[in-house]
C-alpha positions in Angstrom: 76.4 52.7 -9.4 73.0 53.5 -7.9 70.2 52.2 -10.4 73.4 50.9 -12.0 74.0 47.2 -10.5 77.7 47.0 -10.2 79.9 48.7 -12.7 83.8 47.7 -13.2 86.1 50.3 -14.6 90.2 50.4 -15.4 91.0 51.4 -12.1 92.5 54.6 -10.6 95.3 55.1 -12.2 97.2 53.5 -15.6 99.4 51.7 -13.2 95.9 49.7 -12.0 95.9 47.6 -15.9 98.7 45.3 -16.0 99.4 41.4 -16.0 100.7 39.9 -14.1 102.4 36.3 -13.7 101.3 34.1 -10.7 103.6 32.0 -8.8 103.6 28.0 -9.7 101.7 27.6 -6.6 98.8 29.6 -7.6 98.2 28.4 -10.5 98.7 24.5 -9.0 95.9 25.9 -7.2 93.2 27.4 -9.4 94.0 24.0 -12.0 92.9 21.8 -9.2 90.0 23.6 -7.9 88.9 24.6 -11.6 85.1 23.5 -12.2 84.7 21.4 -14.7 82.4 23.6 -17.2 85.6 26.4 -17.1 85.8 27.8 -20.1 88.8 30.3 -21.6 86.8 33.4 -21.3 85.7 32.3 -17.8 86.1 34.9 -15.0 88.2 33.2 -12.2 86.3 34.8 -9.6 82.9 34.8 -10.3 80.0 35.6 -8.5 78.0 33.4 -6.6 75.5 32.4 -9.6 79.0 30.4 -10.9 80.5 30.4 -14.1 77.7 29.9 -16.4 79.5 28.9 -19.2 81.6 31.8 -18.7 79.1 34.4 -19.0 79.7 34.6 -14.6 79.0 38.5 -13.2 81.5 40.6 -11.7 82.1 39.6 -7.6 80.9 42.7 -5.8 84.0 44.1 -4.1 81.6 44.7 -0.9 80.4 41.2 -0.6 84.0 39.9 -1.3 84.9 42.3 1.7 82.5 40.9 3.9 82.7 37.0 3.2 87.3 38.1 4.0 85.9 39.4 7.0 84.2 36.8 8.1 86.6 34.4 7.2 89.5 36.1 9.1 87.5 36.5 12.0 86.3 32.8 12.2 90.1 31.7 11.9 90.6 34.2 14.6 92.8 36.7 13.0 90.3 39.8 13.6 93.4 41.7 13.5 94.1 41.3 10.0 92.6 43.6 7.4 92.6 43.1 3.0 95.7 45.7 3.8 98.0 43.7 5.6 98.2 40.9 2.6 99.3 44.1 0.2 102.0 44.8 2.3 102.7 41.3 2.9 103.6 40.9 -0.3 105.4 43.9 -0.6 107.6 43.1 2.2 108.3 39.5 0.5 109.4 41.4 -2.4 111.3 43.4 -0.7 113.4 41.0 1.1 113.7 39.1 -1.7 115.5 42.5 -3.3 113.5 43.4 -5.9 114.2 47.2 -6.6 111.0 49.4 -5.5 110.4 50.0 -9.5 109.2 46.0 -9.6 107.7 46.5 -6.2 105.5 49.2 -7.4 105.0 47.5 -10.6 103.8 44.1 -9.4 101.2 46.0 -6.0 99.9 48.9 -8.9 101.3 51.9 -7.3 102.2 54.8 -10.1 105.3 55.8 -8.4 108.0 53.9 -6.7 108.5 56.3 -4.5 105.3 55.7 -2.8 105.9 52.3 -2.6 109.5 53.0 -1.2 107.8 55.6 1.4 105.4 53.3 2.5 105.9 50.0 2.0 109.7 49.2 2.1 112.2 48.7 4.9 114.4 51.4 5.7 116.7 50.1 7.5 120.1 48.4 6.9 120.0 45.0 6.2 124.0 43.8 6.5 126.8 45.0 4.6 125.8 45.6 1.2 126.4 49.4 2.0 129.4 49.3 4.0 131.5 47.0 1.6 130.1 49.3 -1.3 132.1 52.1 0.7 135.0 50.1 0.9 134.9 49.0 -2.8 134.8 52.6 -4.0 137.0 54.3 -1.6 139.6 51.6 -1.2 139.6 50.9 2.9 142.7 48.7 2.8 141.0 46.2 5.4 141.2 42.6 4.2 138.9 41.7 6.8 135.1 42.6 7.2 133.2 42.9 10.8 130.3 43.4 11.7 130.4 46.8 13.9 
């Protein structure tokens, strides 16, 4: 905020506060590059004056933005943007079947049915809705094909 410094706040919506886990290889990760003065109330992102005993400021979205940038674009991907790792994720999720409820959940959208809009595939997978048919309605074919 101007004459501010940088202010964090809750985030947009109720949806924006949550926990949530980390994979095993995330946290595999942060344990081995932890610094060695870390303590519990540390932030795991701090800004660049370090952790300080864990009184570390806030990152500045903006300079986190740029430093991404410049990383991505000295690996050559100038192509990929912060966005593309969101829906990333959501497409993992996705394929992995988790309903669009979890989806929302875990990428802090308020209603699934953005998330479902947006981010999910709409098309058929395989057979899941075919044999559903044939469960309810009773095909009589012993035999499934793909068609």
């Amino acid at each position: 905020m101007k004459g501010m410094g940088l202010v964090r706040h809750e985030g947009k919506t109720f949806a924006a506060r949550r926990l949530l886990p980390l994979p095993a290889f995330v946290v595999e990760m942060l344990r081995e590059r932890r610094p060695e003065d870390v303590v519990p109330t540390s932030m795991v992102f701090a800004n660049s004056r370090g952790h300080d005993l864990g009184r570390g400021s806030w990152r500045d979205p903006q300079n986190t933005g740029a430093r991404l940038r410049e990383a991505l674009d000295a690996a050559g991907y100038e192509w990929v943007t912060s966005h593309v790792f969101r829906k990333t994720a959501a497409t993992i999720l996705d394929q992995a079947g988790l309903s669009a409820r979890a989806i929302a959940g875990h990428i802090g959208h308020a209603r699934p049915s953005i998330t479902q809009d947006v981010y999910m595939d709409k098309r058929a997978a395989g057979r899941e809705a075919a044999d559903a048919f044939d469960a309810a309605l009773g095909s009589g074919a012993d035999e499934k094909t793909e068609h």
